[in-house]
Each structure stands twice: as C-alpha cells, then as structure tokens.
KOLVOFI-842120 format. One line per field, with one value per residue (C-alpha): residue number from 1; chain; x, y, z. Coordinates in Angstrom, 2 decimals, decimal comma, always signed. Example, Ala and Ser with C-alpha at 12.3 -4.5 7.8 and 13.67 -1.06 7.14 Angstrom:
2
pos	[1:2]
unit	[A:A]
x	[+12,30:+13,67]
y	[-4,50:-1,06]
z	[+7,80:+7,14]
This chain:
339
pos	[1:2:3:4:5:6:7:8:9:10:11:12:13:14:15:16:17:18:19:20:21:22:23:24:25:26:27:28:29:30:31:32:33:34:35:36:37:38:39:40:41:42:43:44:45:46:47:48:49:50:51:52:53:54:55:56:57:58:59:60:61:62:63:64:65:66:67:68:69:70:71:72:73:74:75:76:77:78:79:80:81:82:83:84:85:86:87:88:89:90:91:92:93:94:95:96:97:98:99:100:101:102:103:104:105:106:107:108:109:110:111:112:113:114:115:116:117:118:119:120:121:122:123:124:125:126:127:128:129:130:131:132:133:134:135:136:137:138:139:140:141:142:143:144:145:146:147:148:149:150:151:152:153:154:155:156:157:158:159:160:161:162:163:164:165:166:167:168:169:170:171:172:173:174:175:176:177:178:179:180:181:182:183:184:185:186:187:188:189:190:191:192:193:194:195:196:197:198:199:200:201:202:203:204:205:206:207:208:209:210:211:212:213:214:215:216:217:218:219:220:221:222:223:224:225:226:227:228:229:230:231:232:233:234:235:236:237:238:239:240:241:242:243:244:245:246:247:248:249:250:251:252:253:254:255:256:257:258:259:260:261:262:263:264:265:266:267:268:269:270:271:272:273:274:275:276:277:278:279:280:281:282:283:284:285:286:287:288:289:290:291:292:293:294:295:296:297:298:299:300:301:302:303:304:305:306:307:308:309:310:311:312:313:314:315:316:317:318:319:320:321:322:323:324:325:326:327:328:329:330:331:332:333:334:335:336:337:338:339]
unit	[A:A:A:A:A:A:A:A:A:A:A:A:A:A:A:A:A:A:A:A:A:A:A:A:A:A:A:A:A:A:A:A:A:A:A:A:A:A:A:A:A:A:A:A:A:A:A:A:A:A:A:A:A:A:A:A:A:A:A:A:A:A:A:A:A:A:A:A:A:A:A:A:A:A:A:A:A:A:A:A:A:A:A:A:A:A:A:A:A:A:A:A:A:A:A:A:A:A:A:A:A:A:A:A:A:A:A:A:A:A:A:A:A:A:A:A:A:A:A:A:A:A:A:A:A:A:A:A:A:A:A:A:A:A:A:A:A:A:A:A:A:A:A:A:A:A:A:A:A:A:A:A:A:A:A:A:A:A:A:A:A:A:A:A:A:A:A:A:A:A:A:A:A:A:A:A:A:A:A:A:A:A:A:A:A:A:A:A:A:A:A:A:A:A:A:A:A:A:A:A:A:A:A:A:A:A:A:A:A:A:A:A:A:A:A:A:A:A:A:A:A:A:A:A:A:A:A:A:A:A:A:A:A:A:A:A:A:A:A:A:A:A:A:A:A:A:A:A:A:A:A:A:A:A:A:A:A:A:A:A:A:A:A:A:A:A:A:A:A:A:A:A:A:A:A:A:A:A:A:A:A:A:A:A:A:A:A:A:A:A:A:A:A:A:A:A:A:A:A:A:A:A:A:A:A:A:A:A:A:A:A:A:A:A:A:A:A:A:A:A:A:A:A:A:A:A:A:A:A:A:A:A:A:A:A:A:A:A:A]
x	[-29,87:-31,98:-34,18:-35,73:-35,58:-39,30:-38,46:-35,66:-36,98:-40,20:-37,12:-35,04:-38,00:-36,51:-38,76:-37,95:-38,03:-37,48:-37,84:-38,64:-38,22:-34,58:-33,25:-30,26:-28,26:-24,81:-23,43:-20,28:-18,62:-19,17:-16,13:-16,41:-20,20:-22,07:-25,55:-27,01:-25,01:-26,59:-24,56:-24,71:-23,90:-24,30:-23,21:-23,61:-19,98:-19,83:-22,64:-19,72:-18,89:-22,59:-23,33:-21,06:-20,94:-22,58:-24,98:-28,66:-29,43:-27,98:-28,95:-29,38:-30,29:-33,37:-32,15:-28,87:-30,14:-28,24:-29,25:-30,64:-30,39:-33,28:-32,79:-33,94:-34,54:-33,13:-32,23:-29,38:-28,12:-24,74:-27,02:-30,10:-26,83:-25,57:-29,52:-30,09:-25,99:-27,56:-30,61:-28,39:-25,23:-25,45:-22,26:-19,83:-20,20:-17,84:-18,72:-21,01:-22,31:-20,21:-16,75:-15,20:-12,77:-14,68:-14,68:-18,19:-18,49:-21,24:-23,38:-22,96:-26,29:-25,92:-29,19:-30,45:-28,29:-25,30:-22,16:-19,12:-15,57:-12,43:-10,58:-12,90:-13,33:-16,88:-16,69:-19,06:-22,22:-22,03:-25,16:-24,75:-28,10:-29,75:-28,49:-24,74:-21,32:-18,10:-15,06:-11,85:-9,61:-12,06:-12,24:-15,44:-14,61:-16,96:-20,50:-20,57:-23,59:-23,87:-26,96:-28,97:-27,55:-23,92:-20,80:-17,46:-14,74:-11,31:-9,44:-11,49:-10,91:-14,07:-12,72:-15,18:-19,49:-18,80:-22,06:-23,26:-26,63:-28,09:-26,45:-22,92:-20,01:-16,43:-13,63:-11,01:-8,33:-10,32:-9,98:-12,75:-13,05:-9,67:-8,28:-8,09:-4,54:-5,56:-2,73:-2,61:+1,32:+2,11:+4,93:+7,46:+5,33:+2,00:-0,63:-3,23:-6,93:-9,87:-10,99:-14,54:-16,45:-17,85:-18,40:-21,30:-22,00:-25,52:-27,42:-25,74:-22,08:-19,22:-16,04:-12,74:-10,00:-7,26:-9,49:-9,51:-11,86:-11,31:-13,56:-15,12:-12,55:-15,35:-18,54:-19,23:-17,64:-20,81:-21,08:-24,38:-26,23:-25,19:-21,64:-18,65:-15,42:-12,37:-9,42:-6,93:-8,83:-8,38:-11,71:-10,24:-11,82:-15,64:-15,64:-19,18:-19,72:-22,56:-25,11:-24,27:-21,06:-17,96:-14,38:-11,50:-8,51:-5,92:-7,52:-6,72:-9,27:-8,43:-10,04:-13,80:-14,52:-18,00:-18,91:-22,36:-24,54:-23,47:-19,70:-17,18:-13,61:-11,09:-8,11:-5,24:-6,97:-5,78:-7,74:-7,12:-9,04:-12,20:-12,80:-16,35:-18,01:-21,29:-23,91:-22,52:-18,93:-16,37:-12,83:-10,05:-7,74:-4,34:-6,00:-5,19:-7,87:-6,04:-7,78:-11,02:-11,60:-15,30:-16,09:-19,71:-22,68:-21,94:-18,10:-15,25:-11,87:-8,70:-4,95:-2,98:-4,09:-7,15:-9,19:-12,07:-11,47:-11,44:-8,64:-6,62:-7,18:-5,83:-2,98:-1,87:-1,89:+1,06:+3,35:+3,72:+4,84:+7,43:+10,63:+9,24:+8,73:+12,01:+13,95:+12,24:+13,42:+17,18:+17,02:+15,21:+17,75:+20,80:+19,20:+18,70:+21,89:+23,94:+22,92]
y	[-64,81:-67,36:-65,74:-67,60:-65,94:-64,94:-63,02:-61,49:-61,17:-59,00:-57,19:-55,81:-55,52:-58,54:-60,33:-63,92:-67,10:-70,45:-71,92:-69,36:-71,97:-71,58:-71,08:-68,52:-67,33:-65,99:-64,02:-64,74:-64,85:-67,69:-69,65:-69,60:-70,18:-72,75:-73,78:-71,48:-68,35:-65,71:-64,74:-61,95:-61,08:-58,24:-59,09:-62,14:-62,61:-63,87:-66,82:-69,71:-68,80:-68,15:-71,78:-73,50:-72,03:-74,33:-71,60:-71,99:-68,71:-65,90:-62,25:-60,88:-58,60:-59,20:-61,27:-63,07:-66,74:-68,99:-72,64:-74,64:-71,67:-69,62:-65,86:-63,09:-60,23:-56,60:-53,91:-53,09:-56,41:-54,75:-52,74:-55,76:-57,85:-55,09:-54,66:-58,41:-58,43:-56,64:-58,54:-61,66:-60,95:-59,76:-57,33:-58,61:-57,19:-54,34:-54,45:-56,13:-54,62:-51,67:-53,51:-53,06:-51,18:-48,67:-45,42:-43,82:-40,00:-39,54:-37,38:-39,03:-40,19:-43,87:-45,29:-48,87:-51,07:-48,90:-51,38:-50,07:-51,40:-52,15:-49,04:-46,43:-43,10:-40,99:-37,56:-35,32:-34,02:-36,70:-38,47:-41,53:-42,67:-46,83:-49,92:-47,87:-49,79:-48,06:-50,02:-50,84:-47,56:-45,01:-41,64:-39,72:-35,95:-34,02:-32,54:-35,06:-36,28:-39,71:-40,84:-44,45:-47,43:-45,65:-48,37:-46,85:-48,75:-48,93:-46,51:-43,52:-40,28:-37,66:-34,26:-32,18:-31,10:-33,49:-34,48:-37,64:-38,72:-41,78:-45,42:-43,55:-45,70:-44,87:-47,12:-47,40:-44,92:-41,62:-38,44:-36,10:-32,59:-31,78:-28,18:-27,22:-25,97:-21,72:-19,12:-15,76:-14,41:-11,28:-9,68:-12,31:-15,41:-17,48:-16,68:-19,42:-18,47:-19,74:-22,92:-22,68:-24,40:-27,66:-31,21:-31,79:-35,12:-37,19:-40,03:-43,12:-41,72:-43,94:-42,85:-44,83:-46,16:-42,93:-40,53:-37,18:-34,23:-31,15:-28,94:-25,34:-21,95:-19,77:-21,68:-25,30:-28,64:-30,19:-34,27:-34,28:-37,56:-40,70:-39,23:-42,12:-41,65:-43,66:-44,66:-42,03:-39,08:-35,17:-32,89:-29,61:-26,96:-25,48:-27,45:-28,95:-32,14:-32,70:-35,55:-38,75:-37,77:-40,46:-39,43:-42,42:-42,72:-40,55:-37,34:-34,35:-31,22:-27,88:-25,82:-24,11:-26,02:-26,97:-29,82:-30,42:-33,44:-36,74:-35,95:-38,75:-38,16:-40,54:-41,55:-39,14:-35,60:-32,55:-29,26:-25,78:-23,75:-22,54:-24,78:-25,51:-28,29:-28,39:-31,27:-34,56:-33,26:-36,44:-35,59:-37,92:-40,05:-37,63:-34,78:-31,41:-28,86:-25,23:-22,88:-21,21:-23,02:-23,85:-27,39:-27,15:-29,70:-32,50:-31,66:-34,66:-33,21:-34,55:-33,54:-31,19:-27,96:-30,22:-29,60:-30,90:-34,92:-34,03:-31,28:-33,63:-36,09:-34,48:-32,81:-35,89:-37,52:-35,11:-35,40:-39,22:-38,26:-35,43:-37,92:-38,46:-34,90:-34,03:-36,29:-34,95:-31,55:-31,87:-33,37:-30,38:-28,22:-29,96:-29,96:-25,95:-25,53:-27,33:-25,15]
z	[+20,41:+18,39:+15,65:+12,61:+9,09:+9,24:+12,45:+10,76:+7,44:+9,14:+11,34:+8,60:+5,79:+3,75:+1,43:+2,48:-0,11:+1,15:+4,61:+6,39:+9,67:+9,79:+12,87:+13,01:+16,07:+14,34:+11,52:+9,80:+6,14:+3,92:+4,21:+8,29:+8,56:+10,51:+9,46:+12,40:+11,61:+8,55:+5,51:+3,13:-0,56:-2,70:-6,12:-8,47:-8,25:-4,81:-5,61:-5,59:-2,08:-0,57:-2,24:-0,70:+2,67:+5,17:+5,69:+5,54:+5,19:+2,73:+2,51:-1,11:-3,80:-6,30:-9,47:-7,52:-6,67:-4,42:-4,19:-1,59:+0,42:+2,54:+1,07:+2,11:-0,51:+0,08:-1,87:+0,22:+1,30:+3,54:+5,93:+6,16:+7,68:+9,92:+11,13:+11,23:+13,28:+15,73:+16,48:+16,85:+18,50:+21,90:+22,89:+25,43:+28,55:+29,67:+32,99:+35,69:+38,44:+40,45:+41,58:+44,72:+43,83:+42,40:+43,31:+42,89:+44,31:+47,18:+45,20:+41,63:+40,16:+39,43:+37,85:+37,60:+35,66:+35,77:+35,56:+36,44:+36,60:+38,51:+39,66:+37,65:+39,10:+38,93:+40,36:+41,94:+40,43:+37,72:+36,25:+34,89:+33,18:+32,83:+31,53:+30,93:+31,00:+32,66:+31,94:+33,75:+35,08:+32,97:+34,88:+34,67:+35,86:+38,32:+36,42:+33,54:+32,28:+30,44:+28,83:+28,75:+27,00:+26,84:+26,22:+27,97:+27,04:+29,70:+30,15:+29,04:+30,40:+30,49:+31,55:+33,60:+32,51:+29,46:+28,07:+26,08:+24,60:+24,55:+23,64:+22,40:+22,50:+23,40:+22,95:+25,20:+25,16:+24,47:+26,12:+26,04:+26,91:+27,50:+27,09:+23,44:+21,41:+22,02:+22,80:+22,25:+21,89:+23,48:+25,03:+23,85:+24,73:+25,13:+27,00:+27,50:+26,08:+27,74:+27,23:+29,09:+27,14:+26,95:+24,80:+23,84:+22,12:+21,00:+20,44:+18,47:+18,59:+18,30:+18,95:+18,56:+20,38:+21,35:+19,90:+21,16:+21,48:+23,05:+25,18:+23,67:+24,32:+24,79:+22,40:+22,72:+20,94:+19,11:+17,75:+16,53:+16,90:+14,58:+14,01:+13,74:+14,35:+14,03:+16,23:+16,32:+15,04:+16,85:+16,97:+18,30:+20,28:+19,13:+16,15:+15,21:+13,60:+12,03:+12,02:+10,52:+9,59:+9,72:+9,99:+9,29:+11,37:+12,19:+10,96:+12,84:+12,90:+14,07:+15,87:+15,54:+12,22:+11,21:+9,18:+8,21:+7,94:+6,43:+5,51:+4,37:+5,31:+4,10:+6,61:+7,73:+6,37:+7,84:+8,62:+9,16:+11,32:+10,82:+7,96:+6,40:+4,93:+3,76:+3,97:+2,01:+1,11:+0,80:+1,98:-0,05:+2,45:+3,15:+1,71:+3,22:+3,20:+4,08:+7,17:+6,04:+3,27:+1,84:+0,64:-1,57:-0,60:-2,52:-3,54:-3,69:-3,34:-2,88:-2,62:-0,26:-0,83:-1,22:-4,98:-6,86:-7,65:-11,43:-10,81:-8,61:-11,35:-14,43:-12,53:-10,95:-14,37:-15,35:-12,01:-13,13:-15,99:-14,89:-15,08:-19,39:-19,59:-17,65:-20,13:-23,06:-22,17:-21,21:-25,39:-26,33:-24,40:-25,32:-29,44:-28,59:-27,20:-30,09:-32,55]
C-alpha cells in the first residue's frame, strides 16, 4: 500500500523533516532498500548504512541526522517502523473464499468474509466471526468460538468450546485445548483427572508455529489480550497468562501457573506447577524456576533453581573458576600432606 511520509509521519506521531512528498510502499533494511521502501535506525552508529541505502526515507531518533534523506523524528524509532510496517505491507492471504473441499458443519456460524481453506474441518455449534482466515487442513472442533480479523494458519487443530478474541493469530502447527498432563495415582496406577475446562484466549494474541496449550482440569486456561508466544512453547492446564506478556521458544509451563501482566521470558525456561509471577518479572533464557515459587514485580532471575540476576552473577563468576581453584587445592593438599 502506497503512503507518503506525511501520511505516515501523522500515522505513527513522527515529527517529519524533509520532503514530506515521498512516496513509500515497502519496508526493508538499508543494504536491501529501494527508493520506495522505509528504513529505520536507532543509534548514531548505524548512520553509514542509512546514508547510503537507496532509501528516501529513514526513521530516527532526535540528534541522529542522515543526509539527503526524508526523516521522520521518534523517540522510539523500532516500534514507529513496526507501526508504519503495518500500514504498508498488506499480509498474504491464507485463504480465499470457502474451497470446495471444505468441510463446513450445517449449523456453524460462518460470517461475511470468512475464508476458509482446502480440506479444513469446522464442527458443529462453531462461530466463526468477519473478515477471519482458516488455512489449509486446520480442524476447528464442535462449540468453538473465533473472533473478527482472526489469522489461522494450516494445520491448526482447535479442540472443542475453544475461544479466541479478536484479530489473534495462530501459526500453523498449534494445538489448542487439548487435554492437560493431570493424574491422580491410586491403587497401583493413574487415574485420569478431569480436564473440563476450557481455553480461553483474547484480543491481539499471537501464537507460534507447534505451540501448544492445554484446556482447564476443572478452572479455565486464560491468554489475556496482547500476549505473544513463540514457536514451540507448552502452556499447561489452568495456567493464566497475563496481558502483554511474551514467552520465547521452546518454554514449557506446567500446569495452573499464573503470570501477570507484561512478563519477559527468555527461550527454553522451565516451570513447575503452580508457579507465580508478578507484573513485569523477566525470566533468563534456560532458567528453571522450581513449583510454587514467587517471582517479585519487577525481579530478573536467572539459573536453574532460577535466582536474582546479581546472585546468578556472582556465583557463576566462581564455577568458571572451579578448575583454578581445584588446582590450587590438590597443591595445598599435597603441601599439607608432605609435612
């Protein structure tokens, strides 16, 4: 889509210097960019490269000047591109219209400018709500409910009385609402526990590629609105994530956990059940944080058990030194044991 800077510049709340004329209809790094397509820089580092891209137009903060350039002036130059990315680039279409092949249940709820793909399946009772995309082979299971705007990759898998807010996207691969991991043993084996809840997930949600999260055992599974998660990443049964959290790959979250509102976890954390984490805590990548354990508003930790940053810090300072300690003391030992 073709915008000049001035439209932009008003979109985003840049402050725009230059020709404000330009016509832009792309976004792309320096060294690929056309004259049409934006650019964006956020230190005075990167100048050499925003200079000679064949850009006309750069993104950038106050007191970083690029020549012969049209800039537009924001504090946070990183989210005015990802604002002004979405204004120009239109997302490939999933799906067009309802395919042949298709199979839609006679009392689904398909409103206008549903799109849904080759082979998918919608069940009974579901409600699928304007302008959503179903992609190729996805299975949507009897009582779902999918909001407006909603981008459903291929391949997807929605168990059963899911339900999803408004323009949520989920890439292909994902399974959500299956049965959570809850046994009670007894009598020389598992019994199954209930797993009669549901998933419940909102507004803005993205969820990744082979990501999984299960249904409620008795209470609810909760993704507040604006949550991210990455490929690869287990939510397990009544946990609740909340808003504007984001969660890196491969993370795996036990069950009935509650996280609260704008969380960072790095990649490939573990958690035990019935963990908490208040509002802002930042997980390190591979940390493990053990079942029940409190994370403070505000808290970094890192490690396995997982500890303050500053702890992890100063102790992992001394295990890379343990082989110069370890040789220090087999001379103090063999000193002490000449004598």
């Amino acid at each position: 889509m073709t915008r000049t800077a001035r439209e932009l510049g008003d979109a985003i709340g840049a402050k725009i210097e230059g020709d404000a004329a330009v016509e832009l209809r792309g976004v792309a790094a320096p060294e690929r960019a056309g004259p049409a397509d934006l650019i964006y820089l956020e230190t005075v580092k990167h100048v050499p490269r925003a200079t000679a891209s064949a850009s006309l137009c750069v993104i950038a903060p106050e007191n970083v000047t690029v020549r012969d350039k049209t800039i537009l002036r924001h504090a946070q130059p990183k989210v005015a591109f990802a604002k002004a990315a979405a204004l120009l680039l239109e997302p490939r279409p999933i799906s067009a219209g309802i395919h042949p092949t298709a199979i839609v249940a006679s009392l689904a709820r398909i409103a206008a400018g549903v799109s849904i793909g080759p082979y998918a399946v919608i069940g009974e009772d579901v409600h699928i709500g304007e302008g959503t995309q179903i992609g190729a082979h996805t299975t949507i299971a009897a009582g779902c409910w999918i909001g407006q705007g909603c981008r459903i990759h291929p391949r997807v898998t929605l168990y059963a009385d899911v339900r999803i807010g408004d323009r949520v996207e989920i890439h292909a691969g994902a399974v959500i609402g299956a049965d959570g991991f809850g046994y009670a043993y007894g009598e020389d084996r598992y019994w199954k526990f209930p797993q009669v809840g549901i998933v419940e997930i909102g507004d803005d949600v993205e969820i990744g590629a082979n990501s999984t999260i299960d249904r409620g055992s008795l209470d609810d599974t909760r993704i507040a609105e604006g949550v991210k998660l990455d490929n690869l990443v287990h939510v397990g049964h009544n946990c609740q994530i909340g808003a504007h959290t984001v969660i890196a790959a491969l993370t795996g979250i036990s069950g009935s956990c509650v996280f609260g509102q704008r969380v960072v976890i790095g990649g490939q954390a573990g958690f035990g059940e019935h963990c908490h984490l208040e509002d802002g805590a930042v997980i390190g990548g591979q940390s493990g944080v053990l079942g029940g354990k409190l994370i403070r508003s505000g808290q970094t930790v890192w490690g396995t058990p997982a500890r303050s940053l500053d702890k992890f810090k100063e102790q992992y300072v001394w295990y890379t030194r343990l082989p110069e300690l370890a040789a220090r003391i087999k001379v103090l030992e063999a000193k002490v044991g000449s004598k």
